[in-house]
VEXDREN-2710 file (C-alpha; in Angstrom, 1 decimal):
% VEXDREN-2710
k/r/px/py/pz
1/UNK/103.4/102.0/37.5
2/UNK/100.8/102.3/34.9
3/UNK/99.3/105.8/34.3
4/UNK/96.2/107.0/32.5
5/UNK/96.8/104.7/28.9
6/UNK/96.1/106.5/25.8
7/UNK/93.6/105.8/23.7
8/UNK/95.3/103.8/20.7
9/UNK/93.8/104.8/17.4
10/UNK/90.2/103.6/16.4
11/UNK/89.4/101.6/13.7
12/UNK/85.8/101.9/11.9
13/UNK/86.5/98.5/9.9
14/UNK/85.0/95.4/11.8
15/UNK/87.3/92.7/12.2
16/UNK/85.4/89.2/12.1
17/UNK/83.6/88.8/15.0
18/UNK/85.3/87.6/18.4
19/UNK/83.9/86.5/21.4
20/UNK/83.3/89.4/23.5
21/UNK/83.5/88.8/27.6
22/UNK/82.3/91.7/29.2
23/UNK/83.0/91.8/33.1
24/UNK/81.5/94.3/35.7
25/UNK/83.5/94.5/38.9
26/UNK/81.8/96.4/41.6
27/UNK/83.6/99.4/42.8
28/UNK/86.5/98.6/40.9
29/UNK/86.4/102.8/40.2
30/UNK/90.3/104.2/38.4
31/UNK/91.7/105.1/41.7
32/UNK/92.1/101.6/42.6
33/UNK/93.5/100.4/39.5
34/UNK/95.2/103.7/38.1
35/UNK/98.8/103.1/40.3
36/UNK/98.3/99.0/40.2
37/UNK/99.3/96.9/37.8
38/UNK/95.7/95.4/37.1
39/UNK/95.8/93.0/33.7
40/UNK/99.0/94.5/32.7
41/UNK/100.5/92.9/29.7
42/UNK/96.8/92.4/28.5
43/UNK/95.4/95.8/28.5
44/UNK/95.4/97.4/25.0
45/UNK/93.7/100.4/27.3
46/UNK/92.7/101.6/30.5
47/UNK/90.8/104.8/31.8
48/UNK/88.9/106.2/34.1
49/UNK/84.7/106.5/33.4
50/UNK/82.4/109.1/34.7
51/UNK/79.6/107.6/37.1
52/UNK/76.6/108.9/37.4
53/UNK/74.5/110.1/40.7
54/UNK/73.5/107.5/43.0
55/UNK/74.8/103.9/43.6
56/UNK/74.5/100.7/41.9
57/UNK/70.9/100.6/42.1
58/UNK/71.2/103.6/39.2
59/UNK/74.7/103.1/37.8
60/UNK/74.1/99.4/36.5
61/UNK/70.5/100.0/34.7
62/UNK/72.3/103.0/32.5
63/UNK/75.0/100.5/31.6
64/UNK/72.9/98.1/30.7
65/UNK/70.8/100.6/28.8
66/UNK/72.7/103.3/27.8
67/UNK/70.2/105.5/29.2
68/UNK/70.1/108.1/32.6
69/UNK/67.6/107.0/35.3
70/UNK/64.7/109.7/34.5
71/UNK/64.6/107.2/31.2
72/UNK/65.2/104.0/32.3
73/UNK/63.3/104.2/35.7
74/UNK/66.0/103.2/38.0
75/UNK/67.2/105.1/40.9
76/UNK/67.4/104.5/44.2
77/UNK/66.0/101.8/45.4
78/UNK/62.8/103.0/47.5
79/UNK/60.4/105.9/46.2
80/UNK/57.4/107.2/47.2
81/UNK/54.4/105.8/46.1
82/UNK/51.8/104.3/48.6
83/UNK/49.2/103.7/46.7
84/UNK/51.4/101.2/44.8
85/UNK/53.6/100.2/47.7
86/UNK/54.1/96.1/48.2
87/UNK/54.6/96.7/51.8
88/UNK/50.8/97.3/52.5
89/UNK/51.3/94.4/54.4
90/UNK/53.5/95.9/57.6
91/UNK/50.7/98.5/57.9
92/UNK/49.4/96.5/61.2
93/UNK/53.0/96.0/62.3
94/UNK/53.3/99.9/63.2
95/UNK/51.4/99.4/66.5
96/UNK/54.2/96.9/67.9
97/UNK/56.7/98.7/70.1
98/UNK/60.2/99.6/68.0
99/UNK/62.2/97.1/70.0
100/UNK/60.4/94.6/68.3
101/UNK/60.1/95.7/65.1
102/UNK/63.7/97.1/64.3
103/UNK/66.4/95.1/65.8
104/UNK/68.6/92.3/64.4
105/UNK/66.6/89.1/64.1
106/UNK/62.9/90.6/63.2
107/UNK/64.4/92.9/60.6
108/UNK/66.1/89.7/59.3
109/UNK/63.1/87.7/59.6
110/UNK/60.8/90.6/57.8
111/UNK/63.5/90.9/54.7
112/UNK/63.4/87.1/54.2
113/UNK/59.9/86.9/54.6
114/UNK/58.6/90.0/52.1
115/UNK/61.2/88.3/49.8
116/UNK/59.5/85.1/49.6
117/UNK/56.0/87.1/49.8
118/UNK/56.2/89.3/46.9
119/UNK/58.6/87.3/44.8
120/UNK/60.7/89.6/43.6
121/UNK/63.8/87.8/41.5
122/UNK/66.3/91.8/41.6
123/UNK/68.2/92.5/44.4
124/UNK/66.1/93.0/47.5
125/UNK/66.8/94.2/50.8
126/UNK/64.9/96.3/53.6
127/UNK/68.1/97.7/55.0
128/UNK/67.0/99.7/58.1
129/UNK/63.9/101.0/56.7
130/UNK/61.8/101.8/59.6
131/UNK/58.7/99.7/59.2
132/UNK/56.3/101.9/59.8
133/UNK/57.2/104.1/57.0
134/UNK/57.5/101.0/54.7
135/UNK/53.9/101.2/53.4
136/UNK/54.6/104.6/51.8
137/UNK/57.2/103.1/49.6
138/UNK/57.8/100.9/46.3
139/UNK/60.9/99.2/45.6
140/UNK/62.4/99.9/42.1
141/UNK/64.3/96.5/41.4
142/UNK/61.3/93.8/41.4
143/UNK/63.0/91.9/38.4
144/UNK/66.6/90.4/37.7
145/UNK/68.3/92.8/36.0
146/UNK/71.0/90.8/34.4
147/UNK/67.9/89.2/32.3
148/UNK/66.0/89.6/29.3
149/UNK/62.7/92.3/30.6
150/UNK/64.1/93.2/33.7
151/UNK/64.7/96.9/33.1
152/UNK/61.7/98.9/34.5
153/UNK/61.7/101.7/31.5
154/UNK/63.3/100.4/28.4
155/UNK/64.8/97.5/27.0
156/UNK/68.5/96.3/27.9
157/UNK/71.3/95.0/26.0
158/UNK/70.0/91.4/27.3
159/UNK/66.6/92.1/25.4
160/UNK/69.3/93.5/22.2
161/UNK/70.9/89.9/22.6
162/UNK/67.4/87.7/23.0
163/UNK/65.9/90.1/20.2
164/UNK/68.7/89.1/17.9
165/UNK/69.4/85.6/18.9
166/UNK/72.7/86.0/19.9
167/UNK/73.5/83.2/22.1
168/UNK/75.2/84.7/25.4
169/UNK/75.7/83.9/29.1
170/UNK/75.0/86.2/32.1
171/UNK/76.3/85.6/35.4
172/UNK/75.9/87.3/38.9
173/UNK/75.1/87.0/42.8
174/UNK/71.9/85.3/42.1
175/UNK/73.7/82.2/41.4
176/UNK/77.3/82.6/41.6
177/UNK/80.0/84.1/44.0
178/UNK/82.4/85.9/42.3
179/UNK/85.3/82.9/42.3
180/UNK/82.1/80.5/41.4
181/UNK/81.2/83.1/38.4
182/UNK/84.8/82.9/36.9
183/UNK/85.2/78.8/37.2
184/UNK/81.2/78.9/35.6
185/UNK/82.1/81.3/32.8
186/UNK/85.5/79.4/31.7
187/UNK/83.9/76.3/31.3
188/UNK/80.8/77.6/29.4
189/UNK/83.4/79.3/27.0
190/UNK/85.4/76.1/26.7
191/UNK/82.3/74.5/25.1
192/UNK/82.0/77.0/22.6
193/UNK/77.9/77.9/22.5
194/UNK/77.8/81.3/23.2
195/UNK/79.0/84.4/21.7
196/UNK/78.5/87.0/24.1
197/UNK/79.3/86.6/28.3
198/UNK/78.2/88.9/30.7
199/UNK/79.7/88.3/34.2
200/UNK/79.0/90.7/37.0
201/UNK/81.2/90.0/40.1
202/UNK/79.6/92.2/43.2
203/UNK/81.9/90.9/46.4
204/UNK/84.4/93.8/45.6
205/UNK/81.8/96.4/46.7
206/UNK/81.6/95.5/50.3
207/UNK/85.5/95.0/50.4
208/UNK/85.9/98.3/49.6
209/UNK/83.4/99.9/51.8
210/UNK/85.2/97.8/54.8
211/UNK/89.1/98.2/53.5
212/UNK/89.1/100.8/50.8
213/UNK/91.9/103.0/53.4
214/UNK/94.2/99.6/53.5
215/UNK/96.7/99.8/51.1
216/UNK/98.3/96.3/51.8
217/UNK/94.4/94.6/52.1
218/UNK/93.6/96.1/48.5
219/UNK/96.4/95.7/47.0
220/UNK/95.9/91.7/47.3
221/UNK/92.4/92.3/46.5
222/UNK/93.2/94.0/43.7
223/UNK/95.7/91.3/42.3
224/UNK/93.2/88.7/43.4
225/UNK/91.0/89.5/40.9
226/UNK/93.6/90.4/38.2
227/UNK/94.6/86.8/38.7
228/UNK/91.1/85.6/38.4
229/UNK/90.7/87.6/35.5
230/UNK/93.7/86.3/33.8
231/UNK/93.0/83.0/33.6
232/UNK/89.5/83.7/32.3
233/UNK/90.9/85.7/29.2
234/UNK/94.3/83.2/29.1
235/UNK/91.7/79.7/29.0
236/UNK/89.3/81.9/26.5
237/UNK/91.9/82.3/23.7
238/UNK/93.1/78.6/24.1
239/UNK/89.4/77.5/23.0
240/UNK/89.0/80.5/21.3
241/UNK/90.4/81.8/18.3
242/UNK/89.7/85.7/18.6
243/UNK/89.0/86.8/22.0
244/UNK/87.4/90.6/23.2
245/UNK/87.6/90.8/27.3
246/UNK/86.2/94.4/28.9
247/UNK/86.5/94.3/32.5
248/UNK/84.7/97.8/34.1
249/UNK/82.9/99.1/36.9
250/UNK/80.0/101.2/37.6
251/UNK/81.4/103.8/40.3
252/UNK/84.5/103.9/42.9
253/UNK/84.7/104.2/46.5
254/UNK/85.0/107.5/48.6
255/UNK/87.0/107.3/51.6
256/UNK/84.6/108.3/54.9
257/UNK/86.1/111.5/56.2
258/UNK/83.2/112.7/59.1
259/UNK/79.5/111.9/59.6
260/UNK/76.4/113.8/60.5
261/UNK/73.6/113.1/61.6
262/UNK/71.0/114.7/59.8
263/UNK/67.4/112.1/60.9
264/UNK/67.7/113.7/64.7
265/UNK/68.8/117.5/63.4
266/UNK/65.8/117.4/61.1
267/UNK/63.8/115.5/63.8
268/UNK/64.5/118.7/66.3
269/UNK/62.7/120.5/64.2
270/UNK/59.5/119.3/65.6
271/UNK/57.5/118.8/62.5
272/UNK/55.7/115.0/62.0
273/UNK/56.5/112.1/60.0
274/UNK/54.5/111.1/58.1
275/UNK/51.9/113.5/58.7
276/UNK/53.6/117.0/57.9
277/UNK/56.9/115.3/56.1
278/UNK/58.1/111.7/54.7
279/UNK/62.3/111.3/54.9
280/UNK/64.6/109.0/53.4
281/UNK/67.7/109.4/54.9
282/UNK/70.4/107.2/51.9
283/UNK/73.8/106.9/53.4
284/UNK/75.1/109.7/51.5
285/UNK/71.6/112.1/50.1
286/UNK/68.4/112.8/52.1
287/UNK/65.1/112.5/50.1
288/UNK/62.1/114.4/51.3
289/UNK/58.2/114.3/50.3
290/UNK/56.2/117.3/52.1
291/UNK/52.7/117.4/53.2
292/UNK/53.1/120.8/55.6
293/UNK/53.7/124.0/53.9
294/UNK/55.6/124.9/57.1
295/UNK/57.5/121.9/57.2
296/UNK/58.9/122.4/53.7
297/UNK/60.0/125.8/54.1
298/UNK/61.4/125.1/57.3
299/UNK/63.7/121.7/56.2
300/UNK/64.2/123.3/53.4
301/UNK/65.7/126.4/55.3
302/UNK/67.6/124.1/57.4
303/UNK/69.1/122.2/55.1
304/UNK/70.1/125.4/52.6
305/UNK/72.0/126.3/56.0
306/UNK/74.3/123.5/56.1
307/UNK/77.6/122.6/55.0
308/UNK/77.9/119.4/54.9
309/UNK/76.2/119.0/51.5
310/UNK/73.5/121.0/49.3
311/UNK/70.3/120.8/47.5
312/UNK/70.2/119.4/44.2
313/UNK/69.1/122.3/42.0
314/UNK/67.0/122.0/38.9
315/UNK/69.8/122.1/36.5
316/UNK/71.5/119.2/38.6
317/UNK/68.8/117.1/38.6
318/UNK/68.1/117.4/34.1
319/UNK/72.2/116.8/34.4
320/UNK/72.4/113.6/36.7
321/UNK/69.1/112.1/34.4
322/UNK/67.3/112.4/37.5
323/UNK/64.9/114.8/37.2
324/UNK/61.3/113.0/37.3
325/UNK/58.6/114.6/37.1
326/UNK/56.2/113.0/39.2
327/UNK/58.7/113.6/42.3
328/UNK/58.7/109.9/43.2
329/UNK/62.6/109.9/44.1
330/UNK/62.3/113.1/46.5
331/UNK/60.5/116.7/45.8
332/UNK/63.6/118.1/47.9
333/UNK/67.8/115.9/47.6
334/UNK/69.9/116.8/49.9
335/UNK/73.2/115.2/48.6
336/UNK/76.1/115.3/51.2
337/UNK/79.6/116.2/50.6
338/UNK/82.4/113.5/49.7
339/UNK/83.1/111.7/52.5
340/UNK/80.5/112.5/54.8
341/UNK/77.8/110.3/55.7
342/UNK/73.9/110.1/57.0
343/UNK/74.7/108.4/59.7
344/UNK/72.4/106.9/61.4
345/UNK/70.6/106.5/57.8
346/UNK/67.9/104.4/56.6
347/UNK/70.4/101.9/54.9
348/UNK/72.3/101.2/58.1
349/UNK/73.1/102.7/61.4
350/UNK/77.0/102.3/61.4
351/UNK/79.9/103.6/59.5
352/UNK/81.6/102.5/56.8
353/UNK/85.6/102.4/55.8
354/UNK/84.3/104.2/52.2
355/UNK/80.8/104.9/50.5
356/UNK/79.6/105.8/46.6
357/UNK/76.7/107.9/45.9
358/UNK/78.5/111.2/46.5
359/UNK/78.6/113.7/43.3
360/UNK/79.7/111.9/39.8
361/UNK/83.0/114.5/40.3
362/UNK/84.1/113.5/43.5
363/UNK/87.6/112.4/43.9
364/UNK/87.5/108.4/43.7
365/UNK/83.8/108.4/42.6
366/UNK/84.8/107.5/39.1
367/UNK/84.6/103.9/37.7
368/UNK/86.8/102.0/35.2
369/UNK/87.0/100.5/32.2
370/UNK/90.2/98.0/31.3
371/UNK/90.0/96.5/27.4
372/UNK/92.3/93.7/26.2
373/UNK/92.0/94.8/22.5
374/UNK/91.8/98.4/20.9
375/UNK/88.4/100.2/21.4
376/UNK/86.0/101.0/18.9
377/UNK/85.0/104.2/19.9
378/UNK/85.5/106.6/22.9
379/UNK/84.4/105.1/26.1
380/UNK/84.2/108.1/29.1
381/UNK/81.3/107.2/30.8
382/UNK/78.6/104.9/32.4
383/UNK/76.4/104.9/29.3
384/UNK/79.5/104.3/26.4
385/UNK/79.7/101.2/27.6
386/UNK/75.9/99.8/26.1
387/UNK/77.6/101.2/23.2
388/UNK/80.7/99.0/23.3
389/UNK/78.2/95.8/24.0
390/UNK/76.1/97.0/21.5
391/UNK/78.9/97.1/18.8
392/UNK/80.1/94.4/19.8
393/UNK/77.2/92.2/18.4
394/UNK/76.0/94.0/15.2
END
């Protein structure tokens, strides 16, 4: 079985240019590759790469950047701001009973409808946001990330590529499923236009959070993609002469161990949303916004007496690049322990099989990062891999 590779030696001379194919599979992290024998025979080296805080929503805009949240703007989806917030709209919706407003078909109906409504081309979802609360809160991905200017804070390595005029493909949910993104990308390459291919397959993610403690359901996964991934490289170098493939992902998935739920404990403590206190209860960190005096130092107090997780301190926050200023992301993080979730939470009232989002450290929290020819450089974590795009076109 295949074992942490070593880094081969690194070269600073440029060979001529190849074709670089870099491929982002979604929770892919090293402890589901790091025993399997994922694209071996092609791998000149795989290792494990440090994650960052938060989930995709965070871990994909600071590869695509290079940069932490604080710098690029991209957290968690929601934050507080409601004299921006596009959801002005479900302020007359409050007054309709919860039955109504929150179960299956109306929340459906509400997500495809503010969709359409504010025309936002990222990903976009409501989750279980209750509506009443929407109005507080703006959603950080309005624009298609995987495209020239979709970053809210900076540029990306798609506005490197468009500033340079670097021909290159991007692929991802928006148009493609993952088998549909493979087929697209092989024939694109076999006509020889482009010189840089960006494919970002995202149906993992969900397998994992379902399947992640199946061995025997992940381990055909696993090899499912390896043979999709396979014949991209293999149908690459027979149109190709010189051929670069990078296949990575942004985090891991953390087997669910226990629960808690924290929205009723805090609840109990008889304070009122969203005149004393504003919550956001994520699957695995609670975000709070306080109005009260009292009702900061008592949720504050309560949650400093738990152990099921722990405030983010000060220092954390300037670590994990997410310490803004303005407080938009919370004043006050709770961030849960590995494995345990918010559950009932604002992104969904059931339990999943695994979660990400827990701290960077956390045993299978850690993506991935499997090259087909030597690396350039050092690659270790979310960042290093704008880096490796970024070489790869200069």
């Amino acid at each position: 079985m295949w074992q942490e590779t070593r880094l081969r030696k690194y070269s600073t001379v440029r060979d001529p240019k190849p074709v670089s194919i870099f491929v982002l599979v979604d929770a892919l992290g090293w402890d589901y590759i790091r025993d399997r024998p994922f694209l071996e025979g092609l791998a000149q080296y795989r290792g494990e790469l440090t994650t960052i805080l938060g989930f995709s929503s965070a871990a994909i805009p600071a590869i695509l950047t290079g940069v932490l949240p604080a710098v690029n703007g991209h957290w968690n989806l929601f934050y507080y701001d409601p004299q921006g917030s596009p959801f002005r709209w479900a302020r007359p919706l409050a007054v309709l009973p919860s039955f109504l407003l929150n179960n299956r078909v109306s929340r459906k109906l509400m997500n495809w409808t503010a969709h359409k409504l504010m025309g936002y081309e990222g990903y976009f979802y409501l989750y279980a946001v209750p509506v009443k609360l929407l109005p507080y809160f703006n959603y950080c991905e309005k624009r298609d990330i995987f495209r020239p200017g979709g970053i809210n804070g900076g540029r990306s390595i798609f506005d490197l590529l468009e500033e340079r005029s670097i021909p290159f493909r991007s692929y991802s949910y928006h148009q493609y499923t993952d088998q549909e993104i493979i087929r697209r990308a092989i024939l694109d390459i076999e006509q020889g236009a482009d010189q840089f291919y960006f494919l970002y397959l995202s149906e993992m993610d969900m397998f994992l959070h379902r399947h992640c403690q199946e061995r025997e359901k992940v381990d055909a996964k696993v090899a499912l993609y390896d043979r999709w991934l396979r014949q991209l490289h293999e149908r690459a170098l027979a149109v190709q002469q010189d051929v670069a493939m990078y296949v990575f992902s942004d985090h891991g998935m953390v087997p669910t161990t226990s629960t808690r739920d924290l929205w009723s404990e805090i609840e109990r403590l008889g304070f009122q949303v969203p005149q004393d206190y504003l919550p956001f209860y994520d699957s695995t960190m609670a975000r709070f916004w306080f109005f009260s005096a009292a009702a900061r130092v008592a949720i504050t107090s309560y949650l400093k007496s738990l152990d099921c997780g722990h405030i983010l301190t000060g220092e954390e926050r300037r670590e994990f690049g997410v310490d803004f200023p303005d407080g938009r992301f919370g004043e006050v993080v709770f961030l849960m322990n590995p494995g345990c979730l918010t559950v009932p939470s604002y992104l969904g009232k059931g339990t999943l099989k695994g979660m990400h989002g827990f701290h960077p450290s956390a045993p299978f929290s850690s993506g991935a990062l499997v090259s087909t020819v030597e690396l350039p450089m050092p690659v270790r974590t979310l960042t290093d891999i704008y880096r490796l795009m970024e070489f790869a076109i200069y």
